[in-house]
C-alpha positions as CSV (number, residue, x, y, z in Angstrom):
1,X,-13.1,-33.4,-32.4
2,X,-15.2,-29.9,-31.5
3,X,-18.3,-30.8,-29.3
4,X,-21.3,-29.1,-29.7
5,X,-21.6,-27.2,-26.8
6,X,-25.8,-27.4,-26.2
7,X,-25.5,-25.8,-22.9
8,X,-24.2,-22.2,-24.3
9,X,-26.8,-21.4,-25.7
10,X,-29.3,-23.1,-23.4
11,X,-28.4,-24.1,-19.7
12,X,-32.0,-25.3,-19.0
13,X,-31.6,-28.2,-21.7
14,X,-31.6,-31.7,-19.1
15,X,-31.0,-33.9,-21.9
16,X,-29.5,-34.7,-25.7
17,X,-29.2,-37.5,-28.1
18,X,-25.4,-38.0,-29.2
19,X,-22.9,-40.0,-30.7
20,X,-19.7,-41.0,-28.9
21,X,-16.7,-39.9,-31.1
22,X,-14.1,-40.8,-29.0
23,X,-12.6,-43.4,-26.5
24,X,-10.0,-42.1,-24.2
25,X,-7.9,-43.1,-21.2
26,X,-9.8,-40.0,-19.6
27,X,-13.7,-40.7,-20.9
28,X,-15.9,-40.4,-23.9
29,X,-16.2,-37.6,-26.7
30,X,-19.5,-37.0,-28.0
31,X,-20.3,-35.0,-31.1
32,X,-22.7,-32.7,-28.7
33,X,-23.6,-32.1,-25.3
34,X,-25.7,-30.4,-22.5
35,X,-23.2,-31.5,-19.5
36,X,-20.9,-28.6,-18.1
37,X,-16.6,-29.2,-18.4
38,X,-15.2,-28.1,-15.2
39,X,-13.8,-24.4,-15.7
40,X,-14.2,-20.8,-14.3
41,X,-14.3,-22.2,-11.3
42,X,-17.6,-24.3,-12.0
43,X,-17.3,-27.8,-10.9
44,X,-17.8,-30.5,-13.9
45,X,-21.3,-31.7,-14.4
46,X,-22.6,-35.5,-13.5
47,X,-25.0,-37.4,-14.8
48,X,-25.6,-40.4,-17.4
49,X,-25.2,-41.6,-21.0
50,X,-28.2,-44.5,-21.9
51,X,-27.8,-46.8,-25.0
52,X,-30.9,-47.7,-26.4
53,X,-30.1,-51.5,-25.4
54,X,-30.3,-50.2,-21.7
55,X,-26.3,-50.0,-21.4
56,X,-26.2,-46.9,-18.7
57,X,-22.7,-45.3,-17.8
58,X,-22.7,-42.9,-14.8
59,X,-20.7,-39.9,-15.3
60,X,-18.9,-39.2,-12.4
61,X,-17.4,-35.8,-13.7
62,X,-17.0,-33.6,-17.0
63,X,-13.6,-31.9,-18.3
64,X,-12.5,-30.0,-20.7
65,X,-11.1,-32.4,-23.8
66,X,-7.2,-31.4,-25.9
67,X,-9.0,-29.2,-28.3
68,X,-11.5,-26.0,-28.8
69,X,-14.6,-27.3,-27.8
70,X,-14.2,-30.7,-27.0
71,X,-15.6,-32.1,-23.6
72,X,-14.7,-35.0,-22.1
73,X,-17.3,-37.3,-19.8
74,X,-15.8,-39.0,-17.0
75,X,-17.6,-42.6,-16.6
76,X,-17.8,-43.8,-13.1
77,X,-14.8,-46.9,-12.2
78,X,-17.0,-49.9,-12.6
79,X,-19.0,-48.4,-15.7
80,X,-20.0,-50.7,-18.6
81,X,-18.1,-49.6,-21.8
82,X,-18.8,-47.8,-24.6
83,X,-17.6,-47.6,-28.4
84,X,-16.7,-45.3,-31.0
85,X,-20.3,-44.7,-32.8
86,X,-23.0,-45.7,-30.4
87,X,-25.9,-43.1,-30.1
88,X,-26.5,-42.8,-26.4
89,X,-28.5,-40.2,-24.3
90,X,-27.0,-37.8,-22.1
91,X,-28.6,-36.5,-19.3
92,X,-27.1,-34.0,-16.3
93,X,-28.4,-34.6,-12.8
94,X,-30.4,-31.7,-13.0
95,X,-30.8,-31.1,-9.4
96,X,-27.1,-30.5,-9.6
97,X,-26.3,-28.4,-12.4
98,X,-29.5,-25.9,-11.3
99,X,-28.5,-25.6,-7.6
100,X,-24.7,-24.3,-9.0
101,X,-26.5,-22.4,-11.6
102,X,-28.0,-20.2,-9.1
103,X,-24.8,-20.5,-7.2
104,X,-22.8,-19.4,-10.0
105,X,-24.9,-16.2,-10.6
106,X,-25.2,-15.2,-7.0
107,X,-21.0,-15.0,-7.6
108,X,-21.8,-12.2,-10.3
109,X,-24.0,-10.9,-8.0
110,X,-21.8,-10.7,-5.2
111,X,-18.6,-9.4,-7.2
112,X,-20.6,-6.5,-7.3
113,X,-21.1,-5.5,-3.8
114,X,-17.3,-6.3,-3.4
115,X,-15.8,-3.7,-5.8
116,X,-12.3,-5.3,-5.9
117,X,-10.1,-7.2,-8.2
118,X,-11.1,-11.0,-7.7
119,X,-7.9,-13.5,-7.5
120,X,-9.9,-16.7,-7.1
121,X,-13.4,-18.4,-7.1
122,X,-15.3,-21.7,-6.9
123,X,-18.7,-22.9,-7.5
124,X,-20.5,-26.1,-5.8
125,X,-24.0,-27.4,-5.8
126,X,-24.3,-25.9,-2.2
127,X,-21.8,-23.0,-1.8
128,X,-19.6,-20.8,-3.7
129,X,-16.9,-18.5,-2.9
130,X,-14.8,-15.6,-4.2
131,X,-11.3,-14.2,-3.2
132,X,-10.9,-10.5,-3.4
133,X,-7.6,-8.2,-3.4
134,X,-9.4,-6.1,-1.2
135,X,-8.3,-5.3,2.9
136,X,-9.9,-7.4,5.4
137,X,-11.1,-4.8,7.4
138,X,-13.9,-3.9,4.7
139,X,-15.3,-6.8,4.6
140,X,-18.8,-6.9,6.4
141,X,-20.7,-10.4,6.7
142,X,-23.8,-8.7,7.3
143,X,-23.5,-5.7,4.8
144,X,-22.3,-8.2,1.8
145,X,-25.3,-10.2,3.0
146,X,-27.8,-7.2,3.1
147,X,-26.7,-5.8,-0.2
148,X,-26.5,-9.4,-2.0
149,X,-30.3,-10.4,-1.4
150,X,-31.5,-6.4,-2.2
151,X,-29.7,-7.2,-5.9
152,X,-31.0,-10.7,-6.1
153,X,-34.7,-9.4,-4.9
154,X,-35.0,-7.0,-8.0
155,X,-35.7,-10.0,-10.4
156,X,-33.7,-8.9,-13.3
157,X,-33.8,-10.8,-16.3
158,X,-29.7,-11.9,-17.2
159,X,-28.5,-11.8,-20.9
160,X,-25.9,-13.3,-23.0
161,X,-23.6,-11.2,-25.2
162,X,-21.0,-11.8,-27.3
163,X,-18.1,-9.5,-28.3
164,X,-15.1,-10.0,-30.2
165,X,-11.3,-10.3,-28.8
166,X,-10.7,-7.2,-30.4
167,X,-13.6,-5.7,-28.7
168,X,-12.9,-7.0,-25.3
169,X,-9.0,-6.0,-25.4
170,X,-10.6,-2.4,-26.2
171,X,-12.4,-3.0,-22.6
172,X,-10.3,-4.1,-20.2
173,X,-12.4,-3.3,-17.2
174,X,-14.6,-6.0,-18.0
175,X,-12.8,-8.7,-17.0
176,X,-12.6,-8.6,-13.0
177,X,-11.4,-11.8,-12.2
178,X,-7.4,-12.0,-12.1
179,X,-6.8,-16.0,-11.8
180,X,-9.1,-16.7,-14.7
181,X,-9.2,-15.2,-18.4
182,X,-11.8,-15.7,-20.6
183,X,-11.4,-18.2,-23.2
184,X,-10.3,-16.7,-26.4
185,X,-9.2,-18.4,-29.5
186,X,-12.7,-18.5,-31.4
187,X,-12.9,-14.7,-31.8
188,X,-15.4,-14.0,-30.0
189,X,-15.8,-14.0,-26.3
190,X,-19.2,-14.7,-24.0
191,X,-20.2,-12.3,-21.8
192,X,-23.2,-12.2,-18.8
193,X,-25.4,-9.3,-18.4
194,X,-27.5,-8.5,-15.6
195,X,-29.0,-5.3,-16.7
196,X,-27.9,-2.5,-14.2
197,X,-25.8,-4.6,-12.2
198,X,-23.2,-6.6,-13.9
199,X,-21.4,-7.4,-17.3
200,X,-18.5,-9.1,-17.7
201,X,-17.0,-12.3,-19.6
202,X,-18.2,-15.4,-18.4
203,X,-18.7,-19.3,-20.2
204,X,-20.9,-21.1,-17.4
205,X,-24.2,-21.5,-16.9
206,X,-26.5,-19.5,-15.4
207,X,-30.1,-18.8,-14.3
208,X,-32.6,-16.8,-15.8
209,X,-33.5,-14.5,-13.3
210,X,-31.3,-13.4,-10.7
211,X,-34.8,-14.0,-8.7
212,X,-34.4,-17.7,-9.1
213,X,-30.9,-17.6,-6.8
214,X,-33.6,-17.5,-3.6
215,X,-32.1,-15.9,-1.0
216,X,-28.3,-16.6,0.6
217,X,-26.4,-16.0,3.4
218,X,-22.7,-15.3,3.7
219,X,-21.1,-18.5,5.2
220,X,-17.6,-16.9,6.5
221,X,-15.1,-14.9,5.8
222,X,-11.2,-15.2,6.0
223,X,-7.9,-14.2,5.1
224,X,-6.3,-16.8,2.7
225,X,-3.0,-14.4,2.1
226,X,-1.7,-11.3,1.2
227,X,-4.1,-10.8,-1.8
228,X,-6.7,-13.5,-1.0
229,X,-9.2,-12.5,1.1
230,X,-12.4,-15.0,1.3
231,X,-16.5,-14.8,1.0
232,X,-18.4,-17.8,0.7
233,X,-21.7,-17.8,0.5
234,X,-24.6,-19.9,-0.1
235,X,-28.7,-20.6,0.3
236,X,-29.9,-19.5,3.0
């Protein structure tokens, strides 16, 4: 069964009401959501579902369900169970979610000072990376590092726009990264906007202002093959 997926429209949102509509092997279903299903690179939100009786199961992880839109919570080993039908609360360890939130849009930020084709990323609460199909020779630690905290010092507001398949098959550029495709299937296709800076097709969460990333610092670089060649980065 679809989930409601609260955090698209609103990644601040800490905490829902829901109803668990499914028991699996994996986890529980719930009819909506503000926790984050691994993808894109962005590691699965944690966190807890409370039952007004005081029944708490820790979430260890969150991942994508069978079908469109459905999310799975992960419950800790030793967790107390839960049935089909019981309202709970869910609630992300916000701490979490908002330190890979800035994370996630220092990436965007970043793929723009690297103008190459990028074959691979990932996204922690403390560090993220991306791999470019770029020579190694033109990657500068303290260039990317410069021009990465000039962007993220201009403040700028980010923006979420939709487009449809059609649309972004007409636009090819937009879609930089080569290892991950956006999500299609519901016809339309989420995109992030930093005004001036950066647009392209992208379902996680993100922060407001790019001001709110505070600054980073570029953590290393290395080669990891041919057409891999790595920047992490994180808060400085």
């Amino acid at each position: 069964m679809p989930t409601e997926l609260l955090f698209r429209d609103d990644a601040y949102l800490k905490s829902c009401t829901a109803r668990v509509t499914a028991v699996t092997e994996r986890g529980y279903e719930l009819d909506r959501t503000v926790f984050y299903p691994m993808g894109g690179g962005q590691t699965g939100d944690t966190g807890w579902l409370r039952r007004g009786d005081g029944v708490t199961v820790r979430i260890a992880d969150t991942r994508k369900g069978e079908g469109l839109d459905s999310v799975v919570h992960v419950p800790e080993a030793d967790a107390p169970p839960l049935s089909v039908g019981d309202e709970v609360g869910a609630e992300i360890d916000w701490d979490r979610r908002y330190a890979m939130m800035r994370i996630h849009t220092c990436l965007h930020v970043l793929s723009c000072v690297v103008v190459a084709p990028v074959t691979g990323g990932n996204i922690a609460p403390d560090k993220g990376r991306l791999d470019f199909d770029i020579d190694m020779g033109l990657l500068d630690a303290e260039k990317i590092e410069r021009e990465v905290n000039a962007l993220i010092e201009r403040g700028v507001d980010t923006e979420t726009v939709w487009i449809s398949d059609a649309e972004l098959d007409a636009k090819p550029e937009l879609v930089k990264t080569m290892s991950v495709q956006p999500p299609r299937g519901a016809g339309r296709v989420r995109l992030l906007k930093i005004p001036g800076i950066d647009l392209q097709p992208c379902g996680g969460t993100h922060v407001r202002n790019i001001g709110e990333i505070g600054r980073v610092k570029v953590l290393k670089i290395r080669s990891e093959g041919k057409k891999n060649k790595r920047v992490e980065i994180g808060f400085a």
